[in-house]
C-alpha positions in Angstrom: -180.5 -56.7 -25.1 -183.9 -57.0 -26.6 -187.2 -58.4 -25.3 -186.7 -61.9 -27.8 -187.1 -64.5 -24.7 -190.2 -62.7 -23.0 -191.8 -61.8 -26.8 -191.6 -65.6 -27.8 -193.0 -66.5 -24.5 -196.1 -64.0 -25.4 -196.1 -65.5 -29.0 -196.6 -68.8 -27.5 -199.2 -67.8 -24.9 -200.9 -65.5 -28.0 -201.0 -69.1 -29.8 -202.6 -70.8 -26.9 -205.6 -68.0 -26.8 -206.5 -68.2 -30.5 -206.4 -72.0 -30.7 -208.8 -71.7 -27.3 -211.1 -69.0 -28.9 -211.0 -71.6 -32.0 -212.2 -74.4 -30.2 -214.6 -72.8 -28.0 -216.2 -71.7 -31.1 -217.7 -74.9 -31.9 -217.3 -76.7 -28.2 -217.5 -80.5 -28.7 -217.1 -83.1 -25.7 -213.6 -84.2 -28.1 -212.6 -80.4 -28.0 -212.5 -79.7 -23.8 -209.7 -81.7 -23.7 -207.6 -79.7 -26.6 -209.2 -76.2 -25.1 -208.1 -77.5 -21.3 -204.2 -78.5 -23.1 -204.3 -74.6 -24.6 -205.6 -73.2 -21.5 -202.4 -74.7 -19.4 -199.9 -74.3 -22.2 -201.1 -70.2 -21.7 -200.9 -70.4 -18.1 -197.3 -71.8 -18.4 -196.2 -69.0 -21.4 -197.5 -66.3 -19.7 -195.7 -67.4 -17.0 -192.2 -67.2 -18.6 -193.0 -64.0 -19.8 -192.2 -62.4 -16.4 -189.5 -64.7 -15.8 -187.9 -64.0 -18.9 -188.2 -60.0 -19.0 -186.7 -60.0 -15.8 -183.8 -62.4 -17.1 -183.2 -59.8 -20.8 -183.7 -57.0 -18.3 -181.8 -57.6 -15.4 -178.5 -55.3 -16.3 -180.9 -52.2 -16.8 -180.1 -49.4 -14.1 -183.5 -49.0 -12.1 -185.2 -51.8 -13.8 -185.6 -53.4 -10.3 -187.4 -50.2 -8.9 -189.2 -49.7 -12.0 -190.6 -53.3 -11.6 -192.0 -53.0 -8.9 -195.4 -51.5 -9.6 -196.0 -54.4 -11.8 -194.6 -57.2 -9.1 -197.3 -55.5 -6.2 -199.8 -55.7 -9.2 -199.2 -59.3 -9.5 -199.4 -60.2 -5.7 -202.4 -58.2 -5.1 -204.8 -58.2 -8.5 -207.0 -61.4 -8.1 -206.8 -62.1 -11.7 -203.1 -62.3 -12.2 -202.6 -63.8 -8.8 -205.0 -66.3 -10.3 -203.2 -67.0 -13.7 -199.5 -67.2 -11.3 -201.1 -69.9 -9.1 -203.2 -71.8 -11.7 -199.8 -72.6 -13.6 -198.0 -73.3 -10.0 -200.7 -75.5 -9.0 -200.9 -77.4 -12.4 -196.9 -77.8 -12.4 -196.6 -78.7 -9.0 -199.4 -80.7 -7.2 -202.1 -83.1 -8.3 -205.5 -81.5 -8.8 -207.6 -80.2 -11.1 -207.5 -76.4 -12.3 -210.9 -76.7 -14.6 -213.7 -78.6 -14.8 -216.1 -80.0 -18.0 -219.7 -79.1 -18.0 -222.2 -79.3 -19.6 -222.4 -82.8 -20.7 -223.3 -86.2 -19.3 -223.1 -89.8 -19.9 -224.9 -92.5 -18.4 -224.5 -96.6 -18.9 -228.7 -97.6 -18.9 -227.8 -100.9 -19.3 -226.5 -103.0 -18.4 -227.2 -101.9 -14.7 -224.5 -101.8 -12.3 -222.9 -105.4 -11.0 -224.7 -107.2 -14.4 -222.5 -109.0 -16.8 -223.1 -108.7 -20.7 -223.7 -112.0 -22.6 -221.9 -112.7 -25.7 -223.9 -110.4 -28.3 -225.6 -108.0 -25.9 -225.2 -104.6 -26.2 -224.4 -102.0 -24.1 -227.2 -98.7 -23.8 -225.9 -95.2 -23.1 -227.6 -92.3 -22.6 -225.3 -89.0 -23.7 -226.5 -85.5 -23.2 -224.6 -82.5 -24.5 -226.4 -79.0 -24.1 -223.3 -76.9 -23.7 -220.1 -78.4 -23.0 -217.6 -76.3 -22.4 -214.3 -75.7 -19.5 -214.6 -74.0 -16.7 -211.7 -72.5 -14.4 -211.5 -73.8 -11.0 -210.4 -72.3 -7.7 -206.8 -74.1 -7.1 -204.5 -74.3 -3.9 -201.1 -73.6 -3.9 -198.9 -73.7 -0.9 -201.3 -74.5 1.0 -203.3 -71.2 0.1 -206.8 -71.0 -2.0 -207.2 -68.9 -4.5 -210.6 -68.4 -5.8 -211.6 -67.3 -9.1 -211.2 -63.9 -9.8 -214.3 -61.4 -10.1 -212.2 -58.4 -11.1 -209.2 -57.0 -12.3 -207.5 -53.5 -12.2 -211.1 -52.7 -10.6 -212.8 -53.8 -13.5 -215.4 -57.1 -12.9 -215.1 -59.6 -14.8 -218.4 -61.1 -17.0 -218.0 -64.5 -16.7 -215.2 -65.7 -13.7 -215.3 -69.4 -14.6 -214.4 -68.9 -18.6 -210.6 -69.6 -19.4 -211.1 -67.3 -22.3 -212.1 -64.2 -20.8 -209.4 -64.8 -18.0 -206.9 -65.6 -20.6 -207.5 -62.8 -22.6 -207.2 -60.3 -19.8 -204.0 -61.8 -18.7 -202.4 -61.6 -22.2 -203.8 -58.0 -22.7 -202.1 -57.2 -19.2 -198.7 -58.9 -20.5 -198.6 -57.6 -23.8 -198.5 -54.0 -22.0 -196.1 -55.3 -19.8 -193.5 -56.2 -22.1 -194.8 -52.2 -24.4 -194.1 -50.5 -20.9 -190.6 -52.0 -20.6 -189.7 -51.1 -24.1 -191.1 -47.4 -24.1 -188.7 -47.3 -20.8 -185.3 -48.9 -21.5 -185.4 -50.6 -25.2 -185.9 -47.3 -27.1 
């Protein structure tokens, strides 16, 4: 057996991270919402990853054992305990896992409780200086898990950016699925 199922996943997940890089290079208020869709399509490929590898690699001798360096990593790391709690959190509850900033919009007139006459217009006021997602802290079984400042000892530049927490995940994945190859897919 080969990694197929776990390397797809990562393909996907890889998809999801360019297409958030993409958009984030030229951030519009109509883009948060396509960079927010990419961020939780990653969480959920990344996701499969593990499940998968575990699935293709489940009839390797020691593979359990072996594991196991990367399964306390995953429990005890703050940013991939993040990225495992994010996707439970989207999937199962109701709340939000980012936020939009750096935009407003505000109805001048007509004030609040007025009625518009027939031909009256409405005034808004829009401000966009930079718009862009941020990560939120998210519960999941009752349990709060903050935004992640480091990972594998090294801090992290910006804790509220998708991106960089993204890209670190699929960088720790990628040599995840290399690792398992070297060992039993040779």
């Amino acid at each position: 057996m080969d990694l197929y199922f776990s390397e797809k996943e990562l393909n996907k997940a890889k998809c999801s991270l360019e297409n958030m890089k993409e958009i984030k290079t030229n951030y519009s208020a109509k883009g948060l919402s396509a960079f927010e869709t990419n961020w939780i399509d990653f969480l959920i490929n990344l996701e499969k990853v593990w499940k998968k590898s575990e699935l293709e690699c489940r009839n390797y001798l020691n593979f359990q054992p072996w594991q196991g360096k990367y399964q306390r990593e995953r429990r005890k790391d703050p940013l991939l305990k993040y990225l495992k709690n994010a996707r439970d959190a989207d999937q199962h509850s109701l709340q939000f896992i980012t936020s939009e900033k750096g935009y407003s919009c505000e109805i001048v007139y007509p004030s609040n409780g007025f009625i518009l006459k027939i031909g009256e217009s409405i005034r808004v006021i829009a401000t966009s200086e930079d718009p862009r997602i941020e990560a939120e802290p998210v519960e999941n079984r009752k349990i709060i898990y903050e935004l992640p400042i480091n990972h594998l000892g090294k801090k992290l530049i910006n804790p509220n950016d998708p991106l960089e927490i993204a890209e670190l995940g699929f960088n720790y994945y990628e040599e995840y699925l290399r690792a398992i190859r070297a060992k039993f897919i040779k």
